[in-house]
C-alpha positions in Angstrom: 7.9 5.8 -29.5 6.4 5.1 -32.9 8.1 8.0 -35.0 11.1 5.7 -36.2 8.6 2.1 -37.3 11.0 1.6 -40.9 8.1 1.3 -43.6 4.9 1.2 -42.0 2.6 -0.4 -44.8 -1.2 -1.7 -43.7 -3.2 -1.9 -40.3 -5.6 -3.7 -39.2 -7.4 -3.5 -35.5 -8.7 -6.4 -33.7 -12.7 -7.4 -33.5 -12.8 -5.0 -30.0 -10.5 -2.6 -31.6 -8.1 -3.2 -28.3 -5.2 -4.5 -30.5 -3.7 -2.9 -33.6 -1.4 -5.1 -36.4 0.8 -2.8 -38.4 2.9 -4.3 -41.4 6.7 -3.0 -40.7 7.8 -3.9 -44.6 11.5 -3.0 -44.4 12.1 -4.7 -40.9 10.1 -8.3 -42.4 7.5 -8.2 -39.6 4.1 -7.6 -38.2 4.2 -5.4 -34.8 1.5 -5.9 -32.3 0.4 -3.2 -30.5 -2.0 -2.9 -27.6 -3.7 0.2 -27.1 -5.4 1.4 -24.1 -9.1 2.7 -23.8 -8.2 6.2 -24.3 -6.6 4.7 -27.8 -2.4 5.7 -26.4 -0.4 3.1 -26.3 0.1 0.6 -23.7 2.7 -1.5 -25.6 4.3 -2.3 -28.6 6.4 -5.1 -29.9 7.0 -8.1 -33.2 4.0 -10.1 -33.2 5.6 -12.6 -36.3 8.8 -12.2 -37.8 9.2 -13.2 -41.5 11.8 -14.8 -43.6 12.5 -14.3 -47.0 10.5 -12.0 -49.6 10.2 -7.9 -49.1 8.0 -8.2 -46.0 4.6 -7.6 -45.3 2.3 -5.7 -47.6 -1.0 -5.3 -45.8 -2.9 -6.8 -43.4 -6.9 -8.1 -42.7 -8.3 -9.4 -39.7 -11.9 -11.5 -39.8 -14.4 -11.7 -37.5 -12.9 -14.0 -34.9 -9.4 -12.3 -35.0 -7.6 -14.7 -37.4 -4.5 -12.0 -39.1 -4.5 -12.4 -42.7 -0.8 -11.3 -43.8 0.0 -10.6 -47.6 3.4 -10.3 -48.7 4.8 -9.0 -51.8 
C-alpha cells in the first residue's frame, strides 16, 4: 500500500501517536495516515494539497497537534 508514496521527505506523528503526517514532495502534498494500535495501517489519504513551489520539505507537530509544514 505504501511501497509506491513518490518522494517521501519528513514525518511527524500526532501528540497520541495515532496519526502520522508524511511530506509526499514530488506529488505537492501532506498524506494523512491513521494507524491502528498495533501501529498497521488503518487508512491513508491527502491531508492538504499544495500549489506552487517543489512541495513539502518536512514536517513538525506541537503539543496540541497544530502541523507545521515547510516547503522548499
Amino acid at each position: 500500500m505504501m511501497d509506491t508514496i513518490p518522494s517521501p521527505n519528513g514525518i511527524a506523528f500526532s501528540p497520541d501517536a495515532s496519526t502520522l503526517y508524511l511530506a509526499v514532495t514530488r506529488a505537492n502534498a501532506v498524506w494523512r495516515i491513521v494507524l491502528a494500535e498495533d501501529g498497521s495501517i488503518e487508512r491513508a489519504a491527502t491531508f492538504i494539497q499544495l500549489s506552487g513551489g517543489d512541495g513539502p520539505d518536512g514536517l513538525a507537530i506541537d503539543e496540541a497537534g497544530n502541523l507545521a509544514v515547510c516547503t522548499r
